[in-house]
Backbone as CSV, one residue per row, in Angstrom:
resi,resn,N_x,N_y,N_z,CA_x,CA_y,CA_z,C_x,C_y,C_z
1,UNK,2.746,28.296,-16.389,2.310,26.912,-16.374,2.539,26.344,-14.972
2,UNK,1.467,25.976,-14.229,1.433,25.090,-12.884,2.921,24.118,-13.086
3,UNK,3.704,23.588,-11.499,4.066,23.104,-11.631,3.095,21.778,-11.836
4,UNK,4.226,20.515,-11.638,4.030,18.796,-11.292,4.183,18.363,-10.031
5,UNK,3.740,17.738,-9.425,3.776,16.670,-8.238,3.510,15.639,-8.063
6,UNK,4.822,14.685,-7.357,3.920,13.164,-7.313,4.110,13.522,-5.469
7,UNK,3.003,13.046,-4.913,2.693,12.477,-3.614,2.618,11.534,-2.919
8,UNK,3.730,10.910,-2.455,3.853,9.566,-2.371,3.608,9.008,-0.760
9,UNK,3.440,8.459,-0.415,3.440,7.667,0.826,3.646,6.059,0.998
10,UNK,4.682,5.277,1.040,5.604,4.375,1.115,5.458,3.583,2.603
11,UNK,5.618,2.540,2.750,6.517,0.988,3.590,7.204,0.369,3.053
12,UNK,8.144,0.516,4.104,9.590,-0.269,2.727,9.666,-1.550,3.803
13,UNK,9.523,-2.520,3.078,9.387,-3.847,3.161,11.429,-4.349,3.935
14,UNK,12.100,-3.423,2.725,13.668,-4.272,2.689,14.162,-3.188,2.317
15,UNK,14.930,-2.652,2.822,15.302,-1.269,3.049,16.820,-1.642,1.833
16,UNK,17.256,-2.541,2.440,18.878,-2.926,1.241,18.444,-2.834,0.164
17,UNK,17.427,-3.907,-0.440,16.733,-3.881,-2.138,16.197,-2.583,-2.025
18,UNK,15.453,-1.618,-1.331,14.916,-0.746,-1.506,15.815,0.497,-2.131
19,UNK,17.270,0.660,-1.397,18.235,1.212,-1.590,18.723,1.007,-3.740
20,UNK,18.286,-0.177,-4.334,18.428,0.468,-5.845,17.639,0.782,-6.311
21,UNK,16.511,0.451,-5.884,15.127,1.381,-6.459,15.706,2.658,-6.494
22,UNK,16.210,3.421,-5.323,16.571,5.052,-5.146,17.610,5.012,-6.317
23,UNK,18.739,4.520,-6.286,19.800,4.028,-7.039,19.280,4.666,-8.433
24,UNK,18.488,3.360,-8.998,17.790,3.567,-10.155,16.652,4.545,-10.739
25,UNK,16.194,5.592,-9.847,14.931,6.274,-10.178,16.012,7.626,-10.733
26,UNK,17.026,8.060,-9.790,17.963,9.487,-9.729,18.093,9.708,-11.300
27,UNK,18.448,8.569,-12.388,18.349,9.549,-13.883,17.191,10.176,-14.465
28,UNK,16.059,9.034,-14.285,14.452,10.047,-14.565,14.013,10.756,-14.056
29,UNK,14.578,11.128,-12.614,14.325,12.121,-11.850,15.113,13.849,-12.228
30,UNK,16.680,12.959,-13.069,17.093,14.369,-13.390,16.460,14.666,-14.743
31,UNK,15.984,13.762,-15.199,16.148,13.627,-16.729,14.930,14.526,-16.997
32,UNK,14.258,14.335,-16.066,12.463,15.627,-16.275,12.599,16.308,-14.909
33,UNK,13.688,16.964,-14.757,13.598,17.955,-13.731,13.316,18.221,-12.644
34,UNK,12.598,16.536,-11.725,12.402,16.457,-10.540,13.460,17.312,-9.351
35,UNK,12.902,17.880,-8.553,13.182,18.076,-6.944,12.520,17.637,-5.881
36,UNK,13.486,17.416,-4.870,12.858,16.374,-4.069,12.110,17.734,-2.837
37,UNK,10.794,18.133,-2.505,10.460,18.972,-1.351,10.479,18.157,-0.209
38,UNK,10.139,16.720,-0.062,9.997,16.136,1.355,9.940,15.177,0.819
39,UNK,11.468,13.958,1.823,12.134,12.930,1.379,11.873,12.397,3.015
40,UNK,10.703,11.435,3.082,10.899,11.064,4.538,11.167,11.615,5.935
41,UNK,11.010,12.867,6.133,11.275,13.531,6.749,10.686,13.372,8.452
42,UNK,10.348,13.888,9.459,9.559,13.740,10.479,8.330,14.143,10.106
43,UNK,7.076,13.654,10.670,5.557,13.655,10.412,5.044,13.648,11.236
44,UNK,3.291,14.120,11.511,2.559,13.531,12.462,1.219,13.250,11.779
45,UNK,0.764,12.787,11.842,-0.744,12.274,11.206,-1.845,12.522,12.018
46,UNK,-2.406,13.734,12.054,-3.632,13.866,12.741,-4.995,13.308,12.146
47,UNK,-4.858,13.444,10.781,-5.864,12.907,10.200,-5.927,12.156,9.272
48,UNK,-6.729,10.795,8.983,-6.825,9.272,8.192,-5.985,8.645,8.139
49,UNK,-5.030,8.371,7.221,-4.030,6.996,7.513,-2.728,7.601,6.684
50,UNK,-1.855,6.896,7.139,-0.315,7.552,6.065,0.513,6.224,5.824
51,UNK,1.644,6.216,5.551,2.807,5.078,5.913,3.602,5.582,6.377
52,UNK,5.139,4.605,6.650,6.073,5.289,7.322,6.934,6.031,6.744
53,UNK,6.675,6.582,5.178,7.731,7.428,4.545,6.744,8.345,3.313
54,UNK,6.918,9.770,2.941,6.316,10.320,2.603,7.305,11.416,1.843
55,UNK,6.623,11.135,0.633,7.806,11.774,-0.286,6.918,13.118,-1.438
56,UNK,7.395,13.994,-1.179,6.733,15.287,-2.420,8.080,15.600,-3.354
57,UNK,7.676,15.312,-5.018,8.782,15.395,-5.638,8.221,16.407,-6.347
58,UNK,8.888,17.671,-7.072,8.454,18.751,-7.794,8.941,18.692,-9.113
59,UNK,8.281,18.604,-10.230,8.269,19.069,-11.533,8.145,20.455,-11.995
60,UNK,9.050,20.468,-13.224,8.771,21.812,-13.975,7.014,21.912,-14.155
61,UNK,6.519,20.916,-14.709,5.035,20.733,-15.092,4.391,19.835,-14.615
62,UNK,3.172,19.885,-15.027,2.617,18.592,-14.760,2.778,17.705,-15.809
63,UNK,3.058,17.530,-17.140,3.299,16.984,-18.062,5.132,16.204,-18.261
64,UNK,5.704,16.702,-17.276,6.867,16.092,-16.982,6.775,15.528,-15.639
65,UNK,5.551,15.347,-15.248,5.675,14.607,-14.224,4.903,13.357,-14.449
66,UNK,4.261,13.315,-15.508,3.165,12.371,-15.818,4.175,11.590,-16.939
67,UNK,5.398,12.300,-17.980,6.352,11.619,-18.542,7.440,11.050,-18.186
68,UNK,7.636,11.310,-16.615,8.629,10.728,-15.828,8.066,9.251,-15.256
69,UNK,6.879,9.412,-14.866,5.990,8.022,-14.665,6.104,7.422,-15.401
70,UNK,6.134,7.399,-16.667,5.808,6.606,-18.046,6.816,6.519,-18.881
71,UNK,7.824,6.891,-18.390,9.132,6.820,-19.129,10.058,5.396,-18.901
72,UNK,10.569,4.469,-19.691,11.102,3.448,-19.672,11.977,3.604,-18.460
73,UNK,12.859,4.504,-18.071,13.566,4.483,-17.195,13.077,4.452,-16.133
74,UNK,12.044,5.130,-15.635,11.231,5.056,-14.334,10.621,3.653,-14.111
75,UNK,10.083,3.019,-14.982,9.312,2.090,-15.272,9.820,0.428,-15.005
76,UNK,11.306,0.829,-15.190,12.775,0.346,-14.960,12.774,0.245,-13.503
77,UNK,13.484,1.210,-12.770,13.054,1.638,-11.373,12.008,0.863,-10.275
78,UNK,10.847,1.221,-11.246,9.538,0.752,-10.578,9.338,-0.825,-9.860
79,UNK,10.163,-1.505,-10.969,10.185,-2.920,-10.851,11.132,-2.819,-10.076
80,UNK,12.160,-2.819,-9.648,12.783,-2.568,-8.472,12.273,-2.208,-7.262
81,UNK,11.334,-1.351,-7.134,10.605,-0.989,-5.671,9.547,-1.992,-5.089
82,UNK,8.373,-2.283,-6.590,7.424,-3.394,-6.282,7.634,-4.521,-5.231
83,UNK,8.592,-5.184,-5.447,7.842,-6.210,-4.916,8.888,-5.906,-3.544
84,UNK,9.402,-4.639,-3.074,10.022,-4.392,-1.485,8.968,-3.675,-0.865
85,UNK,8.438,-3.146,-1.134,7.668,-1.874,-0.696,6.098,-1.641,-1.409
86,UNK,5.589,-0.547,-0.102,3.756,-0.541,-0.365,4.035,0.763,-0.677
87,UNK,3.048,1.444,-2.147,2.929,2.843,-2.007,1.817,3.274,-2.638
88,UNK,1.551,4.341,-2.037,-0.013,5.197,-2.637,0.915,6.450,-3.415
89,UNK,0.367,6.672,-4.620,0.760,8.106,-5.174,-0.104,8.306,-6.224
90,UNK,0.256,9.885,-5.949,-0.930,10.677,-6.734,0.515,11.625,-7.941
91,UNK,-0.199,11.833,-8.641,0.526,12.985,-9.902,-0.230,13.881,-9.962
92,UNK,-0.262,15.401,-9.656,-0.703,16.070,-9.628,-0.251,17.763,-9.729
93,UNK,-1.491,18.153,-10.483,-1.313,19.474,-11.039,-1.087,20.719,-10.031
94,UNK,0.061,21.497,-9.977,0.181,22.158,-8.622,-1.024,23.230,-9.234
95,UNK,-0.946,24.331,-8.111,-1.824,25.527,-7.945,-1.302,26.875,-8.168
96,UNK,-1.796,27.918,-8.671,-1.274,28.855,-9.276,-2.244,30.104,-9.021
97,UNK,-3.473,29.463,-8.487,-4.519,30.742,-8.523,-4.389,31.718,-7.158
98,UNK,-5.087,32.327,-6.906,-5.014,32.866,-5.740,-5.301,32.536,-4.260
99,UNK,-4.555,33.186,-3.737,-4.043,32.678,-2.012,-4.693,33.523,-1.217
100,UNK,-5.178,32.591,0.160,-5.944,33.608,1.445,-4.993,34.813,1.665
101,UNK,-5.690,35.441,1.980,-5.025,36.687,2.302,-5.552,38.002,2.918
């Protein structure tokens, strides 16, 4: 079974309030098995537009990544980030088929 991914790209408005959003997301994150692959890290943007923080979180599935979204606790969270911060994210089904080679 493919993993899950959310793809995020973030501006954090207020970095202090922003700080319990993180606070508050860490139980739904353990709670459906999230790992964090890239937490803000260094970037360069050669191509279309980004923000200043860019986050890839990994699921067992894609179905625990789409129940971590929608789970009261995240949802919880969420309202905490809104009104500090701008973000684009995608949930998405990883890849499993075959690779160049």
């Amino acid at each position: 079974m493919p993993k899950g991914y959310w793809i995020a790209h973030v501006d954090v408005d207020d970095l202090e309030q922003y700080k319990r959003y993180v606070a508050a997301n860490a139980a739904p994150f353990k709670q459906f098995g999230a790992r964090f692959l890239v937490r803000a890290g260094r970037f360069e943007n050669p191509e279309g537009s980004s923000r200043s923080r860019n986050v890839v979180l990994e699921f067992p599935s894609y179905q625990a990544a789409l129940d971590c979204w929608h789970s009261p606790e995240y949802q919880a969270a969420l309202k905490l980030r809104q009104p500090v911060s701008t973000s684009d994210l995608v949930i998405i089904e990883g890849y499993d088929g075959p690779q160049p080679g």
